[in-house]
Gaussian input, Z-matrix of N, CA and C with variables (Angstrom, degrees):
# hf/3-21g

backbone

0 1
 N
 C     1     B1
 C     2     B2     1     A1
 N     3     B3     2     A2     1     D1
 C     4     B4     3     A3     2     D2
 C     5     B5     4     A4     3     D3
 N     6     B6     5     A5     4     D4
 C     7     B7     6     A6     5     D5
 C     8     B8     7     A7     6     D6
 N     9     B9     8     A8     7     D7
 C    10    B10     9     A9     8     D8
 C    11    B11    10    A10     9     D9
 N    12    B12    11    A11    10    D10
 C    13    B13    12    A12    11    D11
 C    14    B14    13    A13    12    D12
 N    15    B15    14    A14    13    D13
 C    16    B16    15    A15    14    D14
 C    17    B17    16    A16    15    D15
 N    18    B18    17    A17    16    D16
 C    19    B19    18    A18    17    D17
 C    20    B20    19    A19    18    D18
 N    21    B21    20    A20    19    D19
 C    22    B22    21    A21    20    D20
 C    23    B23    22    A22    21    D21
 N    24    B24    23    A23    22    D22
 C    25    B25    24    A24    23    D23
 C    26    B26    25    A25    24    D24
 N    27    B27    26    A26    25    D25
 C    28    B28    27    A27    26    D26
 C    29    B29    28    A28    27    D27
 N    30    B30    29    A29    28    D28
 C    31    B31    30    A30    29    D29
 C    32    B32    31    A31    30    D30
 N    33    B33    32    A32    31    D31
 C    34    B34    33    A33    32    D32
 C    35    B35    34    A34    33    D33
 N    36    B36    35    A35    34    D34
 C    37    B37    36    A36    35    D35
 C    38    B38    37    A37    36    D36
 N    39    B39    38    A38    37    D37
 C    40    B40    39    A39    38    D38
 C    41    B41    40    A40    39    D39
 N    42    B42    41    A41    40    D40
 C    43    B43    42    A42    41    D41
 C    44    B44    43    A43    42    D42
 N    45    B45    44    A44    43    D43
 C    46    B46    45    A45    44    D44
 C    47    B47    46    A46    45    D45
 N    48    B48    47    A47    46    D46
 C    49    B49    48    A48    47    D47
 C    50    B50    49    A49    48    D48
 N    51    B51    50    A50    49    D49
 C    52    B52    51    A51    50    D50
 C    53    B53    52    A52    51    D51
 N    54    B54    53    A53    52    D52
 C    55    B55    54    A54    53    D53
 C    56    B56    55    A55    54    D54
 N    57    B57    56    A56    55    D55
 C    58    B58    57    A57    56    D56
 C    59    B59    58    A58    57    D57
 N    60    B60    59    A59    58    D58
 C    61    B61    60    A60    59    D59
 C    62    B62    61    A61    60    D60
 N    63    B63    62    A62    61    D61
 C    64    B64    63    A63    62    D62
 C    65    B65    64    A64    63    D63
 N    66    B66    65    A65    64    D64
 C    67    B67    66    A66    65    D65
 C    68    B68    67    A67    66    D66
 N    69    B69    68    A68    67    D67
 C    70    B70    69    A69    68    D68
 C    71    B71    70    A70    69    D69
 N    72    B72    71    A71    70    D70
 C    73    B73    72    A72    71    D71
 C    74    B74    73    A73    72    D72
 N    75    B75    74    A74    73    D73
 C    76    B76    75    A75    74    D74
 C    77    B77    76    A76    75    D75
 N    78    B78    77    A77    76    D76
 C    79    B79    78    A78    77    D77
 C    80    B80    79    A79    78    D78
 N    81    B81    80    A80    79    D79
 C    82    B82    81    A81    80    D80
 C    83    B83    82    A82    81    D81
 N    84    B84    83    A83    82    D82
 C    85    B85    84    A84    83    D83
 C    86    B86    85    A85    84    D84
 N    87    B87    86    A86    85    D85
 C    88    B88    87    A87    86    D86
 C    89    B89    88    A88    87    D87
 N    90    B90    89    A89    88    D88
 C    91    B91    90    A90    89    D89
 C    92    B92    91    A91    90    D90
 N    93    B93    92    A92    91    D91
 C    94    B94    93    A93    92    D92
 C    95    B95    94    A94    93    D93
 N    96    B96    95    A95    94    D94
 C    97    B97    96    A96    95    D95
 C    98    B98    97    A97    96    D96
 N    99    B99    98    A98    97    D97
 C   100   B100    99    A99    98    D98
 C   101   B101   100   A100    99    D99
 N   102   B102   101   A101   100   D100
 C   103   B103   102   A102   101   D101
 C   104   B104   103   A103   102   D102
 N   105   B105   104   A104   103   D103
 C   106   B106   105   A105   104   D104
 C   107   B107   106   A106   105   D105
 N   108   B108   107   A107   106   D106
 C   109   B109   108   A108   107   D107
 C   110   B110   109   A109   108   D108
 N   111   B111   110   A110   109   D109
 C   112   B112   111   A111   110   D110
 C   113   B113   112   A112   111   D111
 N   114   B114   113   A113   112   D112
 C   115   B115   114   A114   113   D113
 C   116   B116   115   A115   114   D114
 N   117   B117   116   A116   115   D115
 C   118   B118   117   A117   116   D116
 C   119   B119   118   A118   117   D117
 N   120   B120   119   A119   118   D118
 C   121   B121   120   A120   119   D119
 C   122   B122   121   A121   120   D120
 N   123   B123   122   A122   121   D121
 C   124   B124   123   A123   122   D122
 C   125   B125   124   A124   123   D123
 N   126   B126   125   A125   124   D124
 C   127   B127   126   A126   125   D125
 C   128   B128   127   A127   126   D126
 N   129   B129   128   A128   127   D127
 C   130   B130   129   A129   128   D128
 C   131   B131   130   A130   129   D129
 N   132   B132   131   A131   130   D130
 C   133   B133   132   A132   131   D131
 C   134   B134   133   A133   132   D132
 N   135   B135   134   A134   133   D133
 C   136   B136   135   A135   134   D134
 C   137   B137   136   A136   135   D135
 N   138   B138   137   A137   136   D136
 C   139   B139   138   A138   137   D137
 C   140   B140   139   A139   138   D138
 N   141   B141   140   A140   139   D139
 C   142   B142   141   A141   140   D140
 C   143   B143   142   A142   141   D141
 N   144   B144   143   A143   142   D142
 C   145   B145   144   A144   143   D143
 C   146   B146   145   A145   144   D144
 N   147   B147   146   A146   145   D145
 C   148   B148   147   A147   146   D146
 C   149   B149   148   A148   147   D147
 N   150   B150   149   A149   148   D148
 C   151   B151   150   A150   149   D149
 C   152   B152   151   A151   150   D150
 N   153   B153   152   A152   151   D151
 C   154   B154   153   A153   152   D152
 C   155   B155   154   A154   153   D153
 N   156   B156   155   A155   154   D154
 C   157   B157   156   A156   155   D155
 C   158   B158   157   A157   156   D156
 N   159   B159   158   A158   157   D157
 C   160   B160   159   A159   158   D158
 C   161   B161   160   A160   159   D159
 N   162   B162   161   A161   160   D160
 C   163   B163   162   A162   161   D161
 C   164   B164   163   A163   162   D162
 N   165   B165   164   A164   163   D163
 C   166   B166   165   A165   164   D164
 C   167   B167   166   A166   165   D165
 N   168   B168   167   A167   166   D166
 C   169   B169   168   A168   167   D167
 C   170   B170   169   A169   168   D168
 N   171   B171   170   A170   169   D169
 C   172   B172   171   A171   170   D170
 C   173   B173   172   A172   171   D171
 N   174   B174   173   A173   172   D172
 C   175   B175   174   A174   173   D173
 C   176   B176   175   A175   174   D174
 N   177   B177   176   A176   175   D175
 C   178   B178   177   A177   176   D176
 C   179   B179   178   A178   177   D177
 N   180   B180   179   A179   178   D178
 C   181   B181   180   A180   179   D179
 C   182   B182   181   A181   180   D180

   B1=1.4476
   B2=1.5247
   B3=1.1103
   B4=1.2663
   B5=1.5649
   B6=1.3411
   B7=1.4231
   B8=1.2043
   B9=1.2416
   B10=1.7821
   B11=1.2718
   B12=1.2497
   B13=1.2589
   B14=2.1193
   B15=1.3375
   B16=1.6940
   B17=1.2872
   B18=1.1201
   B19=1.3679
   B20=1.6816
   B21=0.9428
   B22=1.9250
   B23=1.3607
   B24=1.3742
   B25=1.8131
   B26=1.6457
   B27=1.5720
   B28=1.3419
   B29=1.9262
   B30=0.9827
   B31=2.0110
   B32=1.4584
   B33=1.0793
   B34=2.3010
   B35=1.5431
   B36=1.8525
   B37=0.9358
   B38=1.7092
   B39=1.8101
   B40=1.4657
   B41=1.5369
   B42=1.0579
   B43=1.7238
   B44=1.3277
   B45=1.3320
   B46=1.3644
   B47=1.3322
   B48=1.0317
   B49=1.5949
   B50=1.9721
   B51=0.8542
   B52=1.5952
   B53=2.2296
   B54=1.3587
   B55=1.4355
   B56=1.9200
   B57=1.5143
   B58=1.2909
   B59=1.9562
   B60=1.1994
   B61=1.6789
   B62=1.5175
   B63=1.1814
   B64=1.6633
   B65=1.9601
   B66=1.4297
   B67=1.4366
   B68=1.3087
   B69=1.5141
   B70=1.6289
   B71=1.5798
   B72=1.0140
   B73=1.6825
   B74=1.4375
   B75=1.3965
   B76=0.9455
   B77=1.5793
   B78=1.1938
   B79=1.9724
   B80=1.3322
   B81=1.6142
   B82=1.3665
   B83=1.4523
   B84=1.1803
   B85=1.3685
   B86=1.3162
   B87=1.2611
   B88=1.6118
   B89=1.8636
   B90=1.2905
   B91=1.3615
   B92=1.1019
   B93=1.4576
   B94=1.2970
   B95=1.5444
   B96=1.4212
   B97=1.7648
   B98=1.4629
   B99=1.3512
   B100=1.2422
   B101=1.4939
   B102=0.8987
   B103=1.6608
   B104=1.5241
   B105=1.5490
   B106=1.1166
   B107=1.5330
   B108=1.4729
   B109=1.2255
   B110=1.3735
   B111=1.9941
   B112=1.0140
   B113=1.7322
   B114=1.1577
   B115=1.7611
   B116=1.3987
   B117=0.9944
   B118=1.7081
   B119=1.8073
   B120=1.2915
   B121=1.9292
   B122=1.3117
   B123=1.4582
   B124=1.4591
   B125=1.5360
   B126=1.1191
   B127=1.1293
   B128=1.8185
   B129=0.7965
   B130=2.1533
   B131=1.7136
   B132=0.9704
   B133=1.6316
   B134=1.9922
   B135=1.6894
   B136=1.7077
   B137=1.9311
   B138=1.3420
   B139=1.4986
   B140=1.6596
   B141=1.2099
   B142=1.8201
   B143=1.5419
   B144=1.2992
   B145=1.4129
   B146=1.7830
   B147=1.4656
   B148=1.0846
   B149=1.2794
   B150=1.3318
   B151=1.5685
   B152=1.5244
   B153=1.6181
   B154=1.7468
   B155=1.5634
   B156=1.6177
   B157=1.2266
   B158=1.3424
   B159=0.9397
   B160=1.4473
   B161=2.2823
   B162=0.8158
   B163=1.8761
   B164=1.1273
   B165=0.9225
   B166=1.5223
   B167=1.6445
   B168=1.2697
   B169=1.4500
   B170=1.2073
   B171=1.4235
   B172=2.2920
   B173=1.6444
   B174=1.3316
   B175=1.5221
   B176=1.4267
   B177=1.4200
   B178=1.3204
   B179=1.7052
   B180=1.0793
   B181=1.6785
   B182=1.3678
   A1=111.00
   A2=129.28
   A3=136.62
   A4=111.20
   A5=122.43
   A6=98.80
   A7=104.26
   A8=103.60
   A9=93.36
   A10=104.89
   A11=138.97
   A12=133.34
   A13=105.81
   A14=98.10
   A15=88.99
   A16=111.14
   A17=140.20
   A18=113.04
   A19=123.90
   A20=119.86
   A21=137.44
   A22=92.32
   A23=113.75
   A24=122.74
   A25=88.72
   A26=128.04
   A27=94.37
   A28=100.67
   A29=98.34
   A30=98.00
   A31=121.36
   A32=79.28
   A33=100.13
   A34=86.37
   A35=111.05
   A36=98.38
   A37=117.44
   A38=91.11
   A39=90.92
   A40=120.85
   A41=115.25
   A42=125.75
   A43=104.18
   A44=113.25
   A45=147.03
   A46=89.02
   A47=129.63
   A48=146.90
   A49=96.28
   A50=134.29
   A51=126.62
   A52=73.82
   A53=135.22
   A54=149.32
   A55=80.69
   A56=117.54
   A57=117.30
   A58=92.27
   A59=121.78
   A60=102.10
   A61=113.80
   A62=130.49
   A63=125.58
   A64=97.31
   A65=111.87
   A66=111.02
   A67=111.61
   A68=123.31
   A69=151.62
   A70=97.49
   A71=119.24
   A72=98.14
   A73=109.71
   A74=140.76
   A75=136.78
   A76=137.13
   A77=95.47
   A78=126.36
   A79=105.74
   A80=95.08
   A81=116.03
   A82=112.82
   A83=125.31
   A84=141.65
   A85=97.14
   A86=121.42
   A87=126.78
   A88=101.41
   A89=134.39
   A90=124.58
   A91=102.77
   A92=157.27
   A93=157.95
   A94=95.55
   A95=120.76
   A96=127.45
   A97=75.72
   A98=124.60
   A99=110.92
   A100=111.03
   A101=137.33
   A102=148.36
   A103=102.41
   A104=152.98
   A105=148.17
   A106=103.56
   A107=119.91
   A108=108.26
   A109=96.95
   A110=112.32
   A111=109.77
   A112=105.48
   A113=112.95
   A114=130.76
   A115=116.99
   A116=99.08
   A117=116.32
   A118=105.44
   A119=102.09
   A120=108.85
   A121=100.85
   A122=105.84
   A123=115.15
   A124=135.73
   A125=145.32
   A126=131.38
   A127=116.82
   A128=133.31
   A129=115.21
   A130=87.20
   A131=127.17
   A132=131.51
   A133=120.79
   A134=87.58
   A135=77.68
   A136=84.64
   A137=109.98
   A138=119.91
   A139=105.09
   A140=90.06
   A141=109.47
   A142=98.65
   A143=118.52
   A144=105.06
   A145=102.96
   A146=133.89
   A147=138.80
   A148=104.76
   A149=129.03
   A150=119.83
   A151=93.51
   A152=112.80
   A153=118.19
   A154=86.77
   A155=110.32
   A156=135.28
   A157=147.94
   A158=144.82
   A159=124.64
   A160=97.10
   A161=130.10
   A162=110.79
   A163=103.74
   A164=130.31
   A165=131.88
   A166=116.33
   A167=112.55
   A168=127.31
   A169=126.98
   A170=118.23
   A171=93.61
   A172=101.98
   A173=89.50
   A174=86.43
   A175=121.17
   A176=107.07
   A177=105.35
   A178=119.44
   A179=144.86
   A180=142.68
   A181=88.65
   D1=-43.40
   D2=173.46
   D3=-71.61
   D4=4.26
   D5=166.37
   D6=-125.71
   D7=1.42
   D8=165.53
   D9=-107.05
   D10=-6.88
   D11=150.61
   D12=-55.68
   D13=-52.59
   D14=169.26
   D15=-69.88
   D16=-61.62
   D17=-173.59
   D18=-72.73
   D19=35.25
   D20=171.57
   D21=-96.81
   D22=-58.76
   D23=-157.06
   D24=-74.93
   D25=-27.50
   D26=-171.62
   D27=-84.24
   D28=-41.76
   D29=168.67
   D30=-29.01
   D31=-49.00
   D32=-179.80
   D33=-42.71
   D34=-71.44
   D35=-133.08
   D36=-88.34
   D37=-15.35
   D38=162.80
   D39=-54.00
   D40=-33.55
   D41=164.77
   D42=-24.15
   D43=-76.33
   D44=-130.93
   D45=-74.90
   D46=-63.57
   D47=-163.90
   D48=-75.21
   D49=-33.73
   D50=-139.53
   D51=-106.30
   D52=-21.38
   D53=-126.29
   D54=-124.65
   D55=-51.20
   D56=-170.07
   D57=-86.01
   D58=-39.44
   D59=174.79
   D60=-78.10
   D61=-20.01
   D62=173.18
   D63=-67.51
   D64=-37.06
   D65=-167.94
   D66=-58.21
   D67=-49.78
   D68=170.84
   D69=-56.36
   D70=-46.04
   D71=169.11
   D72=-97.69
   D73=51.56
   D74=178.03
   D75=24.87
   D76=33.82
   D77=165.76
   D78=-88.90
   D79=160.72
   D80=161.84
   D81=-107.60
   D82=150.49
   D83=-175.82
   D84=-75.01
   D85=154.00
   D86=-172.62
   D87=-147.13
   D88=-170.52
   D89=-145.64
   D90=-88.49
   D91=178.28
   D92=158.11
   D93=-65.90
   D94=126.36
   D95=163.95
   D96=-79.46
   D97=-112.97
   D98=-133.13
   D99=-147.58
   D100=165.69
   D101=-156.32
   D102=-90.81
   D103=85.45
   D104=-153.20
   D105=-99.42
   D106=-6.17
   D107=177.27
   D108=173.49
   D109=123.03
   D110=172.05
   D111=-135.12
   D112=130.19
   D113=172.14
   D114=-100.44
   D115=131.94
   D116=-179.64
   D117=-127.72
   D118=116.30
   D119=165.35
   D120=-147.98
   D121=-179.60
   D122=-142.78
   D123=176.82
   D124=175.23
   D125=173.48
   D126=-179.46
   D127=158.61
   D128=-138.97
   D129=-69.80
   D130=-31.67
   D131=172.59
   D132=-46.89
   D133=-56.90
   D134=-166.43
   D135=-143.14
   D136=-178.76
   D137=-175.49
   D138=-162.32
   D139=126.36
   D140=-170.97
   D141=-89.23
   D142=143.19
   D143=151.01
   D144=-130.86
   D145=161.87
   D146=175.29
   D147=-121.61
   D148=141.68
   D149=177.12
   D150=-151.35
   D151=135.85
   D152=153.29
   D153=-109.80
   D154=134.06
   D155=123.49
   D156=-46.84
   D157=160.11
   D158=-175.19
   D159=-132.80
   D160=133.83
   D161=-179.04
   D162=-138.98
   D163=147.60
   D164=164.55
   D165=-102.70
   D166=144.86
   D167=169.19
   D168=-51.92
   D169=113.72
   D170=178.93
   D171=-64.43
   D172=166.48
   D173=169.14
   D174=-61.64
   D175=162.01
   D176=-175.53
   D177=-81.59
   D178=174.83
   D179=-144.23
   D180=-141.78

């Protein structure tokens, strides 16, 4: 449960970030294609996750 609770928050935030550079080029964010790489490490204290996303652009307007 806790690492898919961490790897959600890292999705979020690839969102978040991939949503503020489509914005700066005046795009729209389009669906996540696909998860190209996700890492999980850790230790009974804390738990890392690493994630690249993959997103596509909507078309442009």
């Amino acid at each position: 449960a806790v690492w898919n609770a961490a790897a959600d928050d890292a999705v979020h935030e690839a969102r978040a970030q991939a949503e503020r550079l489509a914005k700066a080029a005046g795009r729209d964010l389009g669906a996540a294609r696909q998860i190209t790489f996700l890492s999980r490490s850790g230790d009974s204290d804390s738990a890392t996750v690493t994630v690249a996303v993959r997103f596509a652009l909507a078309p442009a307007r």
